[in-house]
C-alpha positions as CSV (number, residue, x, y, z in Angstrom):
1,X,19.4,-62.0,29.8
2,X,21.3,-58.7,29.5
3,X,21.1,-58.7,25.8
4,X,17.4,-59.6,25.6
5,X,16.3,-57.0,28.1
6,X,18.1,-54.1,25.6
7,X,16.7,-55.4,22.3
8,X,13.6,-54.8,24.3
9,X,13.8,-51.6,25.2
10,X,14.8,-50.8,21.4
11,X,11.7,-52.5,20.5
12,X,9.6,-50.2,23.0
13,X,11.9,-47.1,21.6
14,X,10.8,-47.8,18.3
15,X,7.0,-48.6,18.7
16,X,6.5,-45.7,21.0
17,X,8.0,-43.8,17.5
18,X,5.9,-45.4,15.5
19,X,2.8,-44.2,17.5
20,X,4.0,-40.5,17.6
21,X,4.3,-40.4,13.6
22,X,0.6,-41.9,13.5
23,X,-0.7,-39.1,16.3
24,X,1.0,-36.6,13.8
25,X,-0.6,-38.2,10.2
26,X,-4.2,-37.8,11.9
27,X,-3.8,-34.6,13.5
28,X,-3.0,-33.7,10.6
29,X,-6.3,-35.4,8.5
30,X,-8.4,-35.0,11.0
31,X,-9.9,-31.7,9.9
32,X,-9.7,-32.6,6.7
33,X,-12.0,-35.7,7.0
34,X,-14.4,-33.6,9.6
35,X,-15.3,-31.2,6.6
36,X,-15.3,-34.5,4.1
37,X,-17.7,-36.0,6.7
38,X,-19.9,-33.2,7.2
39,X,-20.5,-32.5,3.3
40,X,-24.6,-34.0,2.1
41,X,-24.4,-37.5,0.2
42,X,-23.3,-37.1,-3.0
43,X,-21.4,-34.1,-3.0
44,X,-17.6,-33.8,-3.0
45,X,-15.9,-32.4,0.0
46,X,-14.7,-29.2,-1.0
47,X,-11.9,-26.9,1.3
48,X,-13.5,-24.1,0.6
49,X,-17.0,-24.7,1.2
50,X,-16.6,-23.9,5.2
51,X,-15.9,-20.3,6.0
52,X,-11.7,-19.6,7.5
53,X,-14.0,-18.2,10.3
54,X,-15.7,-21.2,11.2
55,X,-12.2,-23.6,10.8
56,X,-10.3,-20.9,13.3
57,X,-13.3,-19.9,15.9
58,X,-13.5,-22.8,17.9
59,X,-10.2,-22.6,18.8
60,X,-10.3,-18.8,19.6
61,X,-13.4,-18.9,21.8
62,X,-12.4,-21.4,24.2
63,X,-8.8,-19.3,24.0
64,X,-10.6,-16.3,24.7
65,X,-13.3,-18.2,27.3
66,X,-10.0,-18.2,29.7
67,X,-8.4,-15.0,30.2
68,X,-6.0,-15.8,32.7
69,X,-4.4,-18.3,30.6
70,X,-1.4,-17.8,29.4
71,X,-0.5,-17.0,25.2
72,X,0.8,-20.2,24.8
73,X,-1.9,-22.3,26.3
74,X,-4.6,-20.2,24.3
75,X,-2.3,-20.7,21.3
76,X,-2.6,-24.3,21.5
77,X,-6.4,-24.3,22.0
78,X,-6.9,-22.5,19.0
79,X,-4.9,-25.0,16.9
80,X,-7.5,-27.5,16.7
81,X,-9.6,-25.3,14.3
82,X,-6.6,-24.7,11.9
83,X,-7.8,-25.8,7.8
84,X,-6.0,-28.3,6.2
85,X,-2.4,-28.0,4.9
86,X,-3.1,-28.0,1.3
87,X,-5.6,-25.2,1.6
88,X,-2.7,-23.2,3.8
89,X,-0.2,-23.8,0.9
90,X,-2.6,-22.5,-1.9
91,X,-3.1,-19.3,0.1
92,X,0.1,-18.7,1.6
93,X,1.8,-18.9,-1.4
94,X,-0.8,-16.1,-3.7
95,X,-0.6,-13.7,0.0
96,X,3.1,-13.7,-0.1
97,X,3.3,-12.0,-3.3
98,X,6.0,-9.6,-3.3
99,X,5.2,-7.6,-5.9
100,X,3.1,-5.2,-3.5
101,X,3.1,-2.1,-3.7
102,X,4.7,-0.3,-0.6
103,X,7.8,-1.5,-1.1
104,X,11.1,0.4,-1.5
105,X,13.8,-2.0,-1.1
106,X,16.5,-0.6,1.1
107,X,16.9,-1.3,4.6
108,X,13.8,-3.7,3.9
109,X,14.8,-7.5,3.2
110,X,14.4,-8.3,0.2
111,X,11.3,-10.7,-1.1
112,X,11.8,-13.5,-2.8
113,X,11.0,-13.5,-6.9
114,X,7.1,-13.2,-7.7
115,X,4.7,-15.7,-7.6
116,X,0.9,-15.3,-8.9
117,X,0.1,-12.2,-10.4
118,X,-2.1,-9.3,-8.2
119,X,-3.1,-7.3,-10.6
120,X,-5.0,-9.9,-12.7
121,X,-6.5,-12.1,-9.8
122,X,-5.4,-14.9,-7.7
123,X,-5.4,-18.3,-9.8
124,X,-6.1,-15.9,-13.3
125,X,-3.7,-16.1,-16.4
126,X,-1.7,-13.2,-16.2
127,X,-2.6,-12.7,-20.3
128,X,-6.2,-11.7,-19.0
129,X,-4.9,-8.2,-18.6
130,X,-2.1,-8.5,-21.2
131,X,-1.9,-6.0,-24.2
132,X,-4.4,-7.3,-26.8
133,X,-3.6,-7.2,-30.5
134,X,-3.4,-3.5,-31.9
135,X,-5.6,-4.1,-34.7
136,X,-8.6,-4.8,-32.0
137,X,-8.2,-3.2,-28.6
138,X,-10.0,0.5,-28.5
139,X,-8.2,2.6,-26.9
140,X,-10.0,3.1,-23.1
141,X,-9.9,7.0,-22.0
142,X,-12.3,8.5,-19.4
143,X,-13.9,4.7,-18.3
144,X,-17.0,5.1,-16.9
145,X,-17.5,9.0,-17.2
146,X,-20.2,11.1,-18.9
147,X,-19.1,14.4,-19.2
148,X,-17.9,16.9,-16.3
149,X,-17.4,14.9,-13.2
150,X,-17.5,16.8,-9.9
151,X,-14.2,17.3,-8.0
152,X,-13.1,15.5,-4.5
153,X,-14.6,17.2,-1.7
154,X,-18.0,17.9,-0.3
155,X,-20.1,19.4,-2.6
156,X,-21.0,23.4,-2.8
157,X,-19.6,26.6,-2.3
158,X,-18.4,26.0,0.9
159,X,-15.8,23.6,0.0
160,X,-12.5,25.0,-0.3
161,X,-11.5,22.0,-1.6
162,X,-13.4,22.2,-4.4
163,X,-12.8,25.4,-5.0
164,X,-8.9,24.6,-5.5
165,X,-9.8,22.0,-7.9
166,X,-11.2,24.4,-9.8
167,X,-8.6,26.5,-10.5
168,X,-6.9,26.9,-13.3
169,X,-4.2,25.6,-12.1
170,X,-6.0,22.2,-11.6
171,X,-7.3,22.0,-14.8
172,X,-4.1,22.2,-17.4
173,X,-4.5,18.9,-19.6
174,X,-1.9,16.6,-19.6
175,X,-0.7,15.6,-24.0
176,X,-3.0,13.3,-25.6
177,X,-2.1,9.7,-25.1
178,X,-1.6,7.1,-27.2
179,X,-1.2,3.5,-27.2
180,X,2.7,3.6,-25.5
181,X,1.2,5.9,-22.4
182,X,-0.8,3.7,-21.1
183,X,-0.4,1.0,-18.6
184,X,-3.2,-1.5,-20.5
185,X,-4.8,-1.1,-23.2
186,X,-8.2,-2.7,-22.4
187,X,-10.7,-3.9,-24.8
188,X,-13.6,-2.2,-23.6
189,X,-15.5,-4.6,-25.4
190,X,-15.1,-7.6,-23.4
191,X,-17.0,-7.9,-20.0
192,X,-15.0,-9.1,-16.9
193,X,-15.7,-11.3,-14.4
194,X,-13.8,-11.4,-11.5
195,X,-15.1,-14.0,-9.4
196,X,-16.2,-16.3,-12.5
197,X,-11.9,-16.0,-13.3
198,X,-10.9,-16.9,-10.3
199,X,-13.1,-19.6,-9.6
200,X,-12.8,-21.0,-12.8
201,X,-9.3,-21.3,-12.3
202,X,-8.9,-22.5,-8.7
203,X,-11.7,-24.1,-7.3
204,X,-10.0,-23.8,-3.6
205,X,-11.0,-20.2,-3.7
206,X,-13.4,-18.9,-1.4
207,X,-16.6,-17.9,-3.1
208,X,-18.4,-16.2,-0.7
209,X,-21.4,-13.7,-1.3
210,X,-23.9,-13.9,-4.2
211,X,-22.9,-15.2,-7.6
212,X,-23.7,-12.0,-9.6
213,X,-21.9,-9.7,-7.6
214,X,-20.1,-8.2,-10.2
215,X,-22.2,-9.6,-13.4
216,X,-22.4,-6.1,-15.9
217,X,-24.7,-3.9,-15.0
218,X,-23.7,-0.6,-16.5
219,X,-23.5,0.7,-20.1
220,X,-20.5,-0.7,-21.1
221,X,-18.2,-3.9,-19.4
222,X,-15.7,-1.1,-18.0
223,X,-18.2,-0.4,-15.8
224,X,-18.7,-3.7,-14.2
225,X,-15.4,-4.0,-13.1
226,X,-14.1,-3.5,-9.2
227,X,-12.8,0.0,-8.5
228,X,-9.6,-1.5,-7.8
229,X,-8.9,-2.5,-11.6
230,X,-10.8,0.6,-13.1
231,X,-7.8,2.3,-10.7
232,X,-5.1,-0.1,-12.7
233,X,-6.0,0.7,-16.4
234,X,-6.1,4.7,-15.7
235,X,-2.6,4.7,-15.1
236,X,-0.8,6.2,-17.9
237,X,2.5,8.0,-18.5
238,X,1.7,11.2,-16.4
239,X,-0.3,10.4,-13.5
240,X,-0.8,7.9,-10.9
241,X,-4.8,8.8,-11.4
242,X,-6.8,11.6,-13.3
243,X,-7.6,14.2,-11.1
244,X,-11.3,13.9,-11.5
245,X,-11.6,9.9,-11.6
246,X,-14.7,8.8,-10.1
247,X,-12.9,5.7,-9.1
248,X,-10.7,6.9,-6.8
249,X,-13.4,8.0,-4.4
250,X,-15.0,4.5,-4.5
251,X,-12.0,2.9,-3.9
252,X,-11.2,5.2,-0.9
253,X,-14.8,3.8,0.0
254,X,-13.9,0.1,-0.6
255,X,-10.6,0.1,1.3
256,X,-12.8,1.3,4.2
257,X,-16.0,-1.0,3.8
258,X,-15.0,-3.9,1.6
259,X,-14.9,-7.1,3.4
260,X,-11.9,-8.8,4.0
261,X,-11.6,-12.3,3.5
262,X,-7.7,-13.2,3.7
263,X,-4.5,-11.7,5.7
264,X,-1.1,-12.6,5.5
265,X,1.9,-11.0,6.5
266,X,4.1,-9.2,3.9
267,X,7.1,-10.9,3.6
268,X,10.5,-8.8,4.8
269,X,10.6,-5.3,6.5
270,X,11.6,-3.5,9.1
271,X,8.1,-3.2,10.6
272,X,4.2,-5.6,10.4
273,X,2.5,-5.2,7.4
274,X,-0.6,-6.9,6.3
275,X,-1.7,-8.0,2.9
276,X,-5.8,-8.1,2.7
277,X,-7.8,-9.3,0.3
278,X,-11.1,-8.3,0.0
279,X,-14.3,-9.8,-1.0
280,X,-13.8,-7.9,-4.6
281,X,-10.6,-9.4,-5.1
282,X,-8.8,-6.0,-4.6
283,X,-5.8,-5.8,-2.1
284,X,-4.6,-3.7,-0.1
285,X,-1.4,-3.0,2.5
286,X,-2.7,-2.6,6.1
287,X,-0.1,-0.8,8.7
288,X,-1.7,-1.0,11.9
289,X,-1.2,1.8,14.5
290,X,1.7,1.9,16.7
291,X,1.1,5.5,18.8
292,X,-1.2,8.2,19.5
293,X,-1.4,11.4,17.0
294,X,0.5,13.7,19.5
295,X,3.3,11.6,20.0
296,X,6.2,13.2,18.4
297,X,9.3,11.4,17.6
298,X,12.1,11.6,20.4
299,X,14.9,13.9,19.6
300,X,17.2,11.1,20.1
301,X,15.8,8.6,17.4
302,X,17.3,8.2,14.3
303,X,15.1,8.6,11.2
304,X,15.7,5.0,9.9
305,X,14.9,3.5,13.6
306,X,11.5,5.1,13.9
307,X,8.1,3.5,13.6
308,X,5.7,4.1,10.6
309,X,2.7,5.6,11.0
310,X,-0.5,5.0,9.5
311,X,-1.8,8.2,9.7
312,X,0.9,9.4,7.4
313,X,0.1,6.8,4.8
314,X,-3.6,8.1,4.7
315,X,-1.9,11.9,4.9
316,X,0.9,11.5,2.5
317,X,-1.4,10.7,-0.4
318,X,-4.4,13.8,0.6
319,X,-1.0,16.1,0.3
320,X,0.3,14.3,-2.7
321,X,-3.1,15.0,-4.6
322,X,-3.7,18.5,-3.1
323,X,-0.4,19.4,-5.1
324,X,-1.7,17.7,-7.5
325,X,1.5,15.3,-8.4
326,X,-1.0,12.3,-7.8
327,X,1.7,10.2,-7.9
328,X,0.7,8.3,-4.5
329,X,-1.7,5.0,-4.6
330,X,-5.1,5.4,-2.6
331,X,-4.9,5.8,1.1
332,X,-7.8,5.3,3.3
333,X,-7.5,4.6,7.6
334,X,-9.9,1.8,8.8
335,X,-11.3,0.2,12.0
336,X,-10.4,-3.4,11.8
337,X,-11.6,-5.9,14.0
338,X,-8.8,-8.5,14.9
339,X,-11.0,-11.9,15.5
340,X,-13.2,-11.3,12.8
341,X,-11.1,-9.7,10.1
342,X,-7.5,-10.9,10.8
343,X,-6.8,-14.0,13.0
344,X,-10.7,-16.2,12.0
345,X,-9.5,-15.2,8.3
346,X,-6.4,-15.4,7.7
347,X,-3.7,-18.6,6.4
348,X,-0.7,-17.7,7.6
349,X,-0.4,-20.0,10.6
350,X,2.7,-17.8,11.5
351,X,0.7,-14.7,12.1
352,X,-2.2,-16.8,13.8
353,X,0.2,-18.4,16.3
354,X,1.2,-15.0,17.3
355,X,-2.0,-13.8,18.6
356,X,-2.3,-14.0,22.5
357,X,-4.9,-12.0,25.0
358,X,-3.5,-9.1,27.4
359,X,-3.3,-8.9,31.2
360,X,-6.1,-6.1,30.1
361,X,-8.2,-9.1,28.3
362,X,-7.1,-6.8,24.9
363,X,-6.8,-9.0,22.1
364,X,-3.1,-8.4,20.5
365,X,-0.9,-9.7,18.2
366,X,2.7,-8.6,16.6
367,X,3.6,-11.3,13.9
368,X,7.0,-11.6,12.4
369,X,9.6,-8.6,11.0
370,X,13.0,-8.0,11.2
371,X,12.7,-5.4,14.8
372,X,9.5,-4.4,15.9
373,X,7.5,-7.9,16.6
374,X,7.7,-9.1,20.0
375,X,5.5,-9.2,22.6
376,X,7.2,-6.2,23.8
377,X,6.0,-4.7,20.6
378,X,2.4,-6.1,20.2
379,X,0.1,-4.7,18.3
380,X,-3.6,-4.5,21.0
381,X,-7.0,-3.8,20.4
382,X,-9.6,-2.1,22.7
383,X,-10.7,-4.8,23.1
384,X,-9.9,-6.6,19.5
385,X,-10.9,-3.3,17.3
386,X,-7.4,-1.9,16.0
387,X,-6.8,0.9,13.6
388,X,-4.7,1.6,10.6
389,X,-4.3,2.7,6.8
390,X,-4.8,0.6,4.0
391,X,-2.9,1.4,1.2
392,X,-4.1,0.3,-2.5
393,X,-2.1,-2.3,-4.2
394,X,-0.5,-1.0,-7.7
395,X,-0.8,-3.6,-10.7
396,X,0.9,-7.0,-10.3
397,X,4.7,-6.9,-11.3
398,X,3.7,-9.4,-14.0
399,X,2.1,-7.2,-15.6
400,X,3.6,-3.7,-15.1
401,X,7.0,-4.2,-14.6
402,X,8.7,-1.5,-12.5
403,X,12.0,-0.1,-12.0
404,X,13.8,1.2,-8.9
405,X,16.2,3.8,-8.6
406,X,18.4,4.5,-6.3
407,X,17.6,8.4,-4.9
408,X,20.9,10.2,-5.7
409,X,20.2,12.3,-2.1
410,X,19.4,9.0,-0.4
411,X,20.9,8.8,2.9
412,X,24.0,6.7,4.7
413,X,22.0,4.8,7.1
414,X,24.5,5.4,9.6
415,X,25.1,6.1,13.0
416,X,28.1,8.4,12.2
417,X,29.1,7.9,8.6
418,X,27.7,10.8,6.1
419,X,26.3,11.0,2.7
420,X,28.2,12.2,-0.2
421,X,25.9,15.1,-0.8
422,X,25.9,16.3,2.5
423,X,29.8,16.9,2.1
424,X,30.0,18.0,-1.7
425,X,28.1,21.6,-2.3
426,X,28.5,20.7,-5.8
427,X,27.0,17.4,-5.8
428,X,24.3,18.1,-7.7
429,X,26.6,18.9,-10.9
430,X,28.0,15.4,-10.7
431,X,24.1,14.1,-10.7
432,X,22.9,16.1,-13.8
433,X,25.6,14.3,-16.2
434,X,24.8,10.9,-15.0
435,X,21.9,9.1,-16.9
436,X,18.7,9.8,-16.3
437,X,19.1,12.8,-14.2
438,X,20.8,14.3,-17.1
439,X,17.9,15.5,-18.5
440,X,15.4,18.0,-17.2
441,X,12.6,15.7,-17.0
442,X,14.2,13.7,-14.1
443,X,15.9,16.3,-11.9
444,X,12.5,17.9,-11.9
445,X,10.5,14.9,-10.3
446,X,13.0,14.7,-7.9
447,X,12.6,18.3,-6.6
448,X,8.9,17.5,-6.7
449,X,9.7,14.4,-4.1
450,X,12.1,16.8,-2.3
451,X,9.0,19.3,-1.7
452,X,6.6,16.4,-1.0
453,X,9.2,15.4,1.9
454,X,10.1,18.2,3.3
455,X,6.2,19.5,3.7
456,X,5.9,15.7,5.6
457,X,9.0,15.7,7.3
458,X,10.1,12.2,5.6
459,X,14.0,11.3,6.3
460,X,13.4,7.8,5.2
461,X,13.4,7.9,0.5
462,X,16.1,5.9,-0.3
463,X,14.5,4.6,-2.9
464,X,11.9,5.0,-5.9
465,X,10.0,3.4,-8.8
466,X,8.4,4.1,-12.4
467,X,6.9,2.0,-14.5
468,X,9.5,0.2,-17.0
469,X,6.7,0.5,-19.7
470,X,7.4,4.0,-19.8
471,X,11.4,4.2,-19.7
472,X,12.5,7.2,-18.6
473,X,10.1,10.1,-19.1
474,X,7.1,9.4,-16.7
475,X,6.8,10.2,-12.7
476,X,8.4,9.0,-9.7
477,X,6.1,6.8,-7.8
478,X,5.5,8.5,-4.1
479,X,5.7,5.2,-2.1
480,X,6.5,4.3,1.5
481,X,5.5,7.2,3.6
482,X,5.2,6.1,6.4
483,X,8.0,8.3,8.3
484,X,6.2,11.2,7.4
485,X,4.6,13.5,10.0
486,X,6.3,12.5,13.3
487,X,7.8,15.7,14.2
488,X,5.9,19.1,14.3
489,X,8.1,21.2,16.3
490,X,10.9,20.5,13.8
491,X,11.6,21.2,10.2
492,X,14.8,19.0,9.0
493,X,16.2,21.1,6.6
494,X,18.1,18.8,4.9
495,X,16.0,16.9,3.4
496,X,15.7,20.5,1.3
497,X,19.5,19.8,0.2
498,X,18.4,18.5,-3.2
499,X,16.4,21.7,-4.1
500,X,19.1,24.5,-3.0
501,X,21.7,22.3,-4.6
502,X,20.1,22.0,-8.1
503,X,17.9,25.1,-7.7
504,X,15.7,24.0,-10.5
505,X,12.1,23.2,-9.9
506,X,9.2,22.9,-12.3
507,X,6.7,26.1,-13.1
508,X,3.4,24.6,-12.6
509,X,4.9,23.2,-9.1
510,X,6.4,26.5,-8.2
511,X,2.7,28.5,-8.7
512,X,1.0,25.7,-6.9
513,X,2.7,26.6,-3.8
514,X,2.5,29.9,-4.4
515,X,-1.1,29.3,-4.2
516,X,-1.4,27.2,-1.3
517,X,0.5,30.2,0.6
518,X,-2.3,32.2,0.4
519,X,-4.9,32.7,3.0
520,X,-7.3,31.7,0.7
521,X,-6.2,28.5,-0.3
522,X,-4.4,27.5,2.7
523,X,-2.5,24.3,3.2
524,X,-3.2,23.6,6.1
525,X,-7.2,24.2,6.1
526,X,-7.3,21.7,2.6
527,X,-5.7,19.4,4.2
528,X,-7.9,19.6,7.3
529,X,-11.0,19.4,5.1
530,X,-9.7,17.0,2.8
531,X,-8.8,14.5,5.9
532,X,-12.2,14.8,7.5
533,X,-13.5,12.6,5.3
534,X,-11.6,9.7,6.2
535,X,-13.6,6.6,8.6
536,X,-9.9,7.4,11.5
537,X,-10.8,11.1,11.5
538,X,-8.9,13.4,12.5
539,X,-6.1,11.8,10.8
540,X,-3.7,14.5,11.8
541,X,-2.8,15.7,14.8
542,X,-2.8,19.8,14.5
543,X,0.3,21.2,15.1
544,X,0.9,18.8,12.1
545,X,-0.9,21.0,10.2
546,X,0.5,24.5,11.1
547,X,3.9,22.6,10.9
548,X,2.8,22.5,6.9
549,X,2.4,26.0,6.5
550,X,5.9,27.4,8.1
551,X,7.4,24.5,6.0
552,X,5.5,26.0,2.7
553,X,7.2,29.2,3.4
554,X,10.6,27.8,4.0
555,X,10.5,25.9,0.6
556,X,9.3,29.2,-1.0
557,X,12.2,31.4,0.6
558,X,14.5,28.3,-0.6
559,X,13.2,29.2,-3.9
560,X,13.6,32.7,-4.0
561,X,17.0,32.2,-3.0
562,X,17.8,30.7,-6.0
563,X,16.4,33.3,-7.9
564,X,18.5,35.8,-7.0
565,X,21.6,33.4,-7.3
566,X,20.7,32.2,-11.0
567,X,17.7,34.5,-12.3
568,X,14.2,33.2,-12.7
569,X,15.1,31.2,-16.0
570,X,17.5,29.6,-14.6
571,X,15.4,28.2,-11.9
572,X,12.0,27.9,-13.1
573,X,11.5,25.1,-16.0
574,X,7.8,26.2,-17.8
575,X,6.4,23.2,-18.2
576,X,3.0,24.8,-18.9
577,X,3.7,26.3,-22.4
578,X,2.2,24.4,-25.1
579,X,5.8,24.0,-27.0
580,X,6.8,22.3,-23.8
581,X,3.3,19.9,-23.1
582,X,3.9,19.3,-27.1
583,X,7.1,17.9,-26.6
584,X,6.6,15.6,-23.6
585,X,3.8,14.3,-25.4
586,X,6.5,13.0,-28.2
């Protein structure tokens, strides 16, 4: 009796398993055969044909219909919109790409290898932006331009803006290029389509919007493509962007108005970031806002513990192209609602779980990082509108390879330990005979970074990049700024260690912030005028501005210092004389 009553209760056991893995399998069809169901006879079901908003906002308004309910509760109510798993793995695996690019590799973990390529289009062959043969690409200079093409800034004399970017100084042209200093050589020939390419190959791609979008509709097929690409194939050996490119502006517009139509998280870091997608297939890094403008940095805080900021994203590349290295990617702050433009869109079921609603009935979120994402460390709306930067994406890894360097001043990343340069006066002798700070090209770009950081107040460059295509004669990218501007009643001197070390810094550079010193061209009123423009204005708070003019006079002095130490040509490298433009052109 014993013995029958136990094979029994294994036979319960086992068919109460049985039923729990069938509750699972159609939980897990169910919404896919809702959406199969609901498609008109005759017509395949098709993932993509319902909107991410419409599979997610059941489940958020009957969260949000309860405010008292706790995160986890609302979590679970939300699940039963969620798309299907297939769909999920499609987009999960193109948002995760690692190949974005605000990404410096130190204290950061490290992505995994690259997936789909970002710089051609999700689901595109990567040869669609591939070098074509020599004998029948045209060489693209100047895409979509007719002649002079007004400078950033408002328009008229009032501008002093504009005025700057008139100068002389602003105008010096870089060496003609030629096939090898350029990032693609486009055939300007061929018309693209970007939403006909990515449809064609992967139909699970949401197609949202009218079909001709972006048919041609300009003189040549340069001009129908998205400001994002026209961004990607001006890149060349010796700037980031031309200073006058008109499609840099309409970027800075579309990283403000585009629509965004996936999220994911970026894989590793420190902090949250965000990969959006927009409706033009462009994509861009969102940092969301973690404190008020006026909130300085405590005393106490190390530099490699500190948040990011969004604002210094957005300010970090307006001062990058008022000292016209241009060596920062497009910057532009945004108000982005978090139903509509992150949770109802997004695939990454790890982010979505993560949202929950406030004793305040705020809507916030925090994801997942390696320190800041808790819900100690949410990330709240007023009530779901939240704002941050959004930082364009550089080409796709596949097809612009870059390299990162390791900064020769970078530092320990320790509580008590100290860099070797901070120890050795003569450091910077043992980095000009190591390869490729051994010749002048180099050394010089890093005293350009060195100026860029100080003027911000950025601790945190333990890393760069170039482009491999280039080797080693082209420019540092300027990315990750997000430590910039958190102190304004402090300038750290020694992040000026690299400049009164080598005591070399280029002549164009130098008479730049010459220029800037003076009343009339004032740092800090450019950079007031030049941030105005931007949707999170004021994007500074202002002592953060008059902390930029007493830090352009320190640099300066640091200069002139070395000038009486080693004489003037000893210091100053003239990069503007045509011997010297000649030979960086070779």
């Amino acid at each position: 009796m014993k013995m029958i009553l136990v094979r029994r209760f294994r036979v319960l056991i086992l068919m109460a398993f049985l039923v729990a893995c069938a509750l699972h399998i159609v939980l897990d069809l169910l919404p896919k055969l809702e959406r199969s169901g609901a498609q008109p006879s005759g017509e395949p079901g098709c993932s993509c044909a319902q909107p991410a908003a419409e599979a997610a906002a059941p489940g958020w308004a009957q969260a949000r219909g309860r405010p008292g309910e706790p995160p986890a509760a609302a979590s679970a109510a939300g699940d039963a919109g969620w798309p299907n798993k297939h769909t999920l793995r499609i987009l999960q695996d193109f948002s995760s790409d690692p190949s974005s690019n605000l990404t410096s590799h130190s204290l950061e973990k490290l992505p995994p290898a690259a997936e789909p390529v970002e710089g051609a289009l999700p689901g595109q062959d990567p040869g669609a932006l591939r070098p074509l043969d020599p004998g029948h690409r045209p060489l693209l200079r100047g895409h979509g331009t007719r002649g002079p093409v007004p400078p950033p800034g408002p328009s008229g004399d009032g501008s002093l803006l504009a005025r700057l970017f008139q100068h002389p100084l602003y105008q010096a042209a870089i060496p003609p290029l030629t096939e090898d200093d350029v990032l693609f050589n486009v055939n300007s020939d061929i018309r693209f389509n970007p939403k006909a390419a990515a449809a064609a190959e992967n139909p699970d791609w949401p197609h949202e919007g009218p079909e001709d979008e972006f048919l041609p509709t300009g003189d040549t097929a340069v001009d129908s493509y998205p400001n994002w690409l026209k961004f990607h194939i001006g890149i060349n050996r010796y700037e980031l962007y031309s200073r006058h490119n008109p499609a840099v502006e309409a970027l800075l517009r579309d990283l403000g108005a585009q629509k965004i139509t996936s999220v994911a998280m970026k894989s590793g870091g420190t902090q949250l970031k965000l990969i959006m997608t927009f409706q033009n297939y462009g994509q861009a890094l969102f940092k969301p806002m973690k404190q008020m403008r006026e909130q300085e940095t405590p005393p106490d805080f190390f530099y490699f513990s500190d948040y990011e900021r969004h604002n210094a994203e957005i300010a970090a590349f307006h001062l990058d192209r008022i000292l016209d290295f241009r060596r920062v990617p497009p910057v532009a702050g945004r108000m982005v609602n978090m139903t509509k433009e992150i949770r109802d869109v997004t695939r990454d079921k790890k982010l979505w779980r993560t949202f929950f609603i406030s004793p305040a009935n705020n809507i916030c979120f925090y994801g997942e990082c390696s320190y800041y994402c808790s819900t100690e460390h949410a990330l709240c709306g007023r009530p779901d509108q939240i704002e941050g930067s959004l930082a364009a994406f550089l080409p796709d890894l596949a097809l612009a390879k870059r390299k990162t360097w390791r900064n020769p001043w970078r530092r320990s990343y320790h509580k008590r330990k100290k860099a070797e340069w901070e120890v050795d006066p003569d450091y910077c002798e043992e980095v000009k005979q190591t390869p490729p700070y051994d010749s002048s090209h180099r050394i010089l770009d890093v005293m350009d970074m060195t100026i860029f950081d100080f003027l911000m107040g950025n601790m945190d460059r333990h890393h760069y990049e170039t482009f491999e295509k280039f080797g080693n004669k082209t420019f540092i990218i300027h990315l990750d700024n997000g430590r910039g501007f958190g102190k304004y009643s402090h300038d750290e001197l020694s992040i000026l260690v690299p400049l009164q070390q080598c005591c070399r810094i280029r002549r164009s550079t130098y008479l730049r912030l010459q220029l800037l010193a003076k009343e009339e061209y004032k740092l800090s009123l450019l950079m007031a005028e030049s941030l105005r423009r931007d949707r999170v204005a004021p994007v500074l708070y202002r002592p953060h501005l008059e902390a930029l003019d007493r830090r352009l006079r320190v640099v300066l002095q640091a200069v002139r210092d070395c000038v009486e130490k080693n004489g003037l040509p000893g210091v100053v490298e003239d990069d503007l004389s045509p011997e010297h433009r000649a030979s960086a052109g070779r």
